[in-house]
Structure formats: structure tokens, C-alpha cells
N, C-alpha and C positions, 0 to 999 in steps of 0.2 A: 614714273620710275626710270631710272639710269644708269646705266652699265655698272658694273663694280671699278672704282678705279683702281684696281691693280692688270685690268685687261688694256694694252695696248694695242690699238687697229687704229687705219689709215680707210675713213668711213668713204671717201670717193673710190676707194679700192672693193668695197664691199659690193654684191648684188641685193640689191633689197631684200631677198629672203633671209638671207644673211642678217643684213641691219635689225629685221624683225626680229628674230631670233634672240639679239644680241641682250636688250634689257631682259629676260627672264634668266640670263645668268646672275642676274645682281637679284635676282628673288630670295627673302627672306627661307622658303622651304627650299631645303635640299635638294628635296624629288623632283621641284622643279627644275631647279639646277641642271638635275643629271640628265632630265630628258632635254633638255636645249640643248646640253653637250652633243648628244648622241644625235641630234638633229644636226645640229651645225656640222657634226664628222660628215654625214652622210651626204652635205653637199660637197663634199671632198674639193675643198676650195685651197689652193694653199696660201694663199694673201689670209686663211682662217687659221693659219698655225701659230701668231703669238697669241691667240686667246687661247689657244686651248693649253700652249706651253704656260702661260699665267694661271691658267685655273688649274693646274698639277702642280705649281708653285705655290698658291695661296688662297685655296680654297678652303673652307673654314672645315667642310664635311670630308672623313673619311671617303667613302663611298665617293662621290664625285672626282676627288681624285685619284681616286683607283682607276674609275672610271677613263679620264684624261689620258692618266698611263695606257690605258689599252686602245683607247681612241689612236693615240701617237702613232702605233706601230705602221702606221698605214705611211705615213713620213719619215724618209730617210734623210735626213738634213742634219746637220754639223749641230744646228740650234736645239734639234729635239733628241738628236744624242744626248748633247750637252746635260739638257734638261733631265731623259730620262736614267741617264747617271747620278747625279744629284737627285735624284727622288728616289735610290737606292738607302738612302739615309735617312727618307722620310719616318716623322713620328708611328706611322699606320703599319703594321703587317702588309696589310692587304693592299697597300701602296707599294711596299718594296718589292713585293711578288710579282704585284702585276707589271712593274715596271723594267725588271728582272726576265719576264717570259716577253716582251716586245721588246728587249733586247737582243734575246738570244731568238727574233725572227727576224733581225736584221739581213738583206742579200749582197747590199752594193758593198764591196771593200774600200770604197771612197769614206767609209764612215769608222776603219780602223785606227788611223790619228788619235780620231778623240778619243773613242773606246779605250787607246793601248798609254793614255794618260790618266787613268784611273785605273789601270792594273795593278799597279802599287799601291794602290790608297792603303791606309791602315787598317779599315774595318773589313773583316775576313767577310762577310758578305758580300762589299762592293766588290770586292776583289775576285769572289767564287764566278761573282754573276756575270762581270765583265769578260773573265775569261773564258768562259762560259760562251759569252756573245763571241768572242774573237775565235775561240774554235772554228762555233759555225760561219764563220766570214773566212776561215784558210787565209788569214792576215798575216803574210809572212813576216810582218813589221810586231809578229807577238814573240817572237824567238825569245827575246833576251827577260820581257815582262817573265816571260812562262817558265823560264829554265830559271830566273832569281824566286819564282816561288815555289819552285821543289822544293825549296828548305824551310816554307812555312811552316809553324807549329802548327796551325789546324790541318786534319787530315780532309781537310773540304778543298782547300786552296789546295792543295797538293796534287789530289785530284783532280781538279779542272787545270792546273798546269801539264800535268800529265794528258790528258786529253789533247790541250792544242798545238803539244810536241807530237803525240802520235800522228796527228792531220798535217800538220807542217812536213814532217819524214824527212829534218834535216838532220843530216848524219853526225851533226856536233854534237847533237842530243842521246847520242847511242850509250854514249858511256855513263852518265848520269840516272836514265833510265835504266838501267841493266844495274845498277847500284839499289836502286828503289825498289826493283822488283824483288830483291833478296834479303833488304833489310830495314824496309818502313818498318815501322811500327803495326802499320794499319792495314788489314787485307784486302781492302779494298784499293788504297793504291797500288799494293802489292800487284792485284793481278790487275789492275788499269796497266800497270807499268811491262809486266809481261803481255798484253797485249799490244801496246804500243809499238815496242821495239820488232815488231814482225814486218815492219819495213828494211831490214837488213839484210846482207847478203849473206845466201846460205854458208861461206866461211869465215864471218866475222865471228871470228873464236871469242870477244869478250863475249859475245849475245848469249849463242850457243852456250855457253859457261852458265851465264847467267839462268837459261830458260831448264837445263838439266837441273840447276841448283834448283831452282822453281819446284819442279817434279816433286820435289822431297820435302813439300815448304807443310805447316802445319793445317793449311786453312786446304781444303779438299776444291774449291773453287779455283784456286791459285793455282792446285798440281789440273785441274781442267783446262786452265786456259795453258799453262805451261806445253802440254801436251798437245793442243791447235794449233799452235805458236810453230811447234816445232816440224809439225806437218805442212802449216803454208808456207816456212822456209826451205821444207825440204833438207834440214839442215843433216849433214854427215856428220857419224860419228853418235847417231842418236838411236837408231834402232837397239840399242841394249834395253837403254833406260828404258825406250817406250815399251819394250817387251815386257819388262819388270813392270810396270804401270798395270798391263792388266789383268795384273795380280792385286791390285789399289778395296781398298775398302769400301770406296765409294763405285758405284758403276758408271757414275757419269763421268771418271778419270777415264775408266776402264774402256770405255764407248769412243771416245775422244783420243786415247791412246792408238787402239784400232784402225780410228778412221785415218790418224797419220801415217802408220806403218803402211795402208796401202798409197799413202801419196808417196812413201820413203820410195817403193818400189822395189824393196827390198825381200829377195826372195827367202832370206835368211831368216823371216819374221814367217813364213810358213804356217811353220807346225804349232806356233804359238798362238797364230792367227785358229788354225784348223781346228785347236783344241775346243775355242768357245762356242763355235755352232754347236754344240751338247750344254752350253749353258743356259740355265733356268730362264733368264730375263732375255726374251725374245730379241728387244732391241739391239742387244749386245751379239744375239746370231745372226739377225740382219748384218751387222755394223761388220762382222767379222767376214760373212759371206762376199761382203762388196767390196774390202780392203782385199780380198783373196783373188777375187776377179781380177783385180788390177794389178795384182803380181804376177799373174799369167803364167803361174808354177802348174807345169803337168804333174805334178809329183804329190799335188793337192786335191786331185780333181776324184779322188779315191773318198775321201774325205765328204767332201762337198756333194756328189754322189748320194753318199749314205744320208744326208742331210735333204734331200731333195723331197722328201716326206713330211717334212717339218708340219709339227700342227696350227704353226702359224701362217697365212696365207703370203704375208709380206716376205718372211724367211724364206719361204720357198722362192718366191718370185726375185728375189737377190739373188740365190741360189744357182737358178735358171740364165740368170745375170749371168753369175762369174762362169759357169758353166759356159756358156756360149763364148765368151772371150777368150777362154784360156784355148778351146779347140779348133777359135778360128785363126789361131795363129796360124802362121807357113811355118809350115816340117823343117 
């Protein structure tokens, strides 16, 4: 029996267990197939990476080269990008997946090039997956890929575009994003897009604009991240709205609104803050108790006091929190 010839190797480069190995890829059963593959990865030889790139190219079974695809990830090379790009189109599901998830484990950014020459492909998959990989790579050579597929019709591409602009945090992307978070279509880029944009500075008024707009958006998810957003920026000009917030229908707007008015620092969010330590949903008096700490209002500490009772043990201990903070200020 003899290797399949679609495997190419350079056999005085091999080590004999290798060589051995080699004819039970050309075995008529499958299973065999898959176990020589998986033996051959695990001598982690890389003079053994155009067999395994060939048997992800033209192996007859499914399985196997799924198989291949997941083998690869262990190689970072130009060839098995190449490769497991191109088997993003493969006939198999369970090809494109696997090939798709040892992309997006790639480390080295030397392997951006290739990756950011099939960010355009046409098939919204190649597209989703690759960008997808280029994210996790913080490939700054994905800029222009990522920002021409915010206008993709699938709400998939859009998304993983939106993601490796968030990771990138260049500021050309501020305005495009902040457009997206207001008016996709899809709430799920909606609020990819309002988190993204929290790399700006606290008075870039388009953001700010955009992430208040957010607050009011229809998807309860999107008015959560809107209201995070606006606490890691610290943004001025926002403690209204988040005040308004946790008055929201949902509690997890409500919870998230809270916890930014204590980042705002703003002592004007008080009695608004003070109000919810008597609210029903514990978390929400937790969340309230800790925002109150951190505004370090005496004029609260009345409030928080009477709360110090709380039948939830965590509340109380938030409680005791902002308590100790606000009095160990200097007079």
C-alpha cells in the first residue's frame, strides 16, 4: 500500500515514524485515515505540514478533514492560513466550523496578510470567520477590511466587523460606529456597536450623542450596554439620562444605569441613587448602595443608614461599604 498521491513530502526529510505512519493515510477506511492523521499531528513535525494541508484539501471523508482542520491550528504558517481559509468553502459543515474555530486561535500577527485577503471574499461565512480571526490577531492591517464591511447586508459580517474595530480603537472608526449603534437594523450589532465605541474620549460629543441615543433604543440589551458605555467613559452631560434609566422596564438597564452614576461621581445622582436601596430586587440595592459609596455624598449617609438592616446579607455589606467611604473623608 502507498501514500494517496495528492500528499506531497520530501521522504529524506521525514523520521521513520513518520514514513510509517504515512501509507495508512491512503487506507481505503476512513477511521484509519483519521487515526494516522492524529498520530502524525502529535509528532508535531513541521516538514509534516503539506500532508496534513493535502489531506484537508482532498480527502475523500468528511470527518478526516474536519479532522486536518483542527490538527492545523497547532501551525501558524502562511500555507496553513492559506489552506485553512480555503476550507472555509469546504463542501462539509463540519469542515468549515472546524476550520473557522483554528482560525479564530491563531496568535502570531505575522499571519494577518493572509487572513486580511479573504476579508472580502463574497461568501458571508468566509468573511464572518476571517474577521472573526483578525479580531483576535489586533491586526491593525484589518482597518479598512472591517470598516468596508459595516455595510454588509448580512447582520453576521457586520458584527465581526464591528468587533475588530472595537479591538483596533482607531478613532477613524468612531463615526461609523456611533452611526450603527443607532440605526442597524439588528440589535445585536446595535449594541456590539455601542460597545465598541467606549474607546473614546469622555467629550467626543458625536459618541456621547450616539450612546444617550442608545438609552432609548427599542431592544433593552442595547439601552444596558448603552448605560456601561457611558460609565466607562465617564461621559459628561449624562447623568440625566442615566437617572431616567433607572426608571427602565428592564432591571438589568436599571442595575447598569446605577452602577455608572457611581462612576459619573456625580453627587446630583444622589437621591435618585438613595431611592432604590427600598427596591424589591436586591441587586438593584446592592448596585445602588455601591454607586452611593462612591459619590461620597454626606447628605446620603441618612438614607444608607436606614438600609443598613437590609434582609439581604450582600446589601448590607455594600451598605457598610459606602458607609465607611463617605465618613472616612477629611471634614
Amino acid at each position: 500500500m502507498t501514500a494517496s498521491p495528492h500528499l506531497t513530502y520530501d521522504p529524506e526529510s521525514l523520521a521513520p515514524d513518520a514514513m510509517a505512519l504515512l501509507p495508512r493515510l491512503a487506507d481505503a477506511d476512513p477511521v484509519v485515515r483519521r487515526i494516522a492523521l492524529l498520530e502524525l499531528a502529535d509528532l508535531e513535525d513541521p516538514d509534516l505540514v503539506p500532508v496534513l494541508v493535502g489531506t484537508l484539501q482532498h480527502d475523500t471523508s468528511t470527518d478526516v478533514r474536519r479532522e486536518a482542520a483542527t490538527v492545523l491550528a497547532a501551525w501558524e504558517s502562511d500555507e496553513v492560513v492559506e489552506a485553512l481559509c480555503a476550507a472555509l468553502l469546504d463542501a462539509g459543515d463540519e469542515v468549515r466550523s472546524a476550520a473557522a474555530q483554528s482560525l479564530s486561535e491563531l496568535k502570531d500577527p505575522a499571519c494577518g496578510p493572509v487572513l486580511a485577503k479573504w476579508a472580502s471574499h463574497v461568501e458571508p461565512f468566509v468573511q464572518t470567520s476571517v474577521l472573526r480571526a483578525l479580531r483576535e490577531l489586533r491586526y491593525a492591517g484589518a482597518f479598512d477590511a472591517a470598516s468596508a464591511a459595516l455595510a454588509h447586508e448580512q447582520p453576521s459580517v457586520r458584527l465581526e466587523a464591528v468587533g475588530v474595530l472595537g479591538w483596533l480603537k482607531d478613532e477613524r472608526a468612531l463615526a461609523s460606529l456611533a452611526s450603527l449603534a443607532t440605526t442597524d437594523a439588528d440589535g445585536n450589532v446595535r449594541r456590539a456597536a455601542v460597545g465598541a465605541i467606549g474607546f473614546a474620549t469622555p467629550d467626543h460629543a458625536p459618541t456621547v450623542r450616539a450612546l444617550l441615543a442608545a438609552l432609548g433604543d427599542s431592544a433593552w440589551q442595547v439601552r444596558e450596554e448603552a448605560a456601561t458605555t457611558l460609565g466607562k467613559l465617564r461621559a459628561s452631560g449624562s447623568r440625566a439620562a442615566l437617572v431616567a434609566a433607572l426608571e427602565d422596564a428592564y432591571w438589568q438597564v436599571r442595575l447598569r444605569a446605577a452602577r455608572s452614576l457611581g462612576r459619573l461621581g456625580d453627587v446630583e445622582a444622589g437621591a435618585a441613587l438613595a431611592a432604590l436601596l427600598s427596591h424589591s430586587i436586591s441587586n438593584l440595592r446592592k448596585e445602588a448602595a455601591l454607586a452611593l459609596g462612591e459619590l461620597r455624598d454626606p447628605q446620603t449617609l441618612a438614607a444608607l443608614r436606614a438600609a443598613q438592616d437590609d434582609r439581604d446579607p450582600d446589601v448590607r455589606k455594600a451598605v457598610r461599604i459606602a458607609v465607611q467611604q463617605i465618613e472616612s473623608q477629611p471634614a
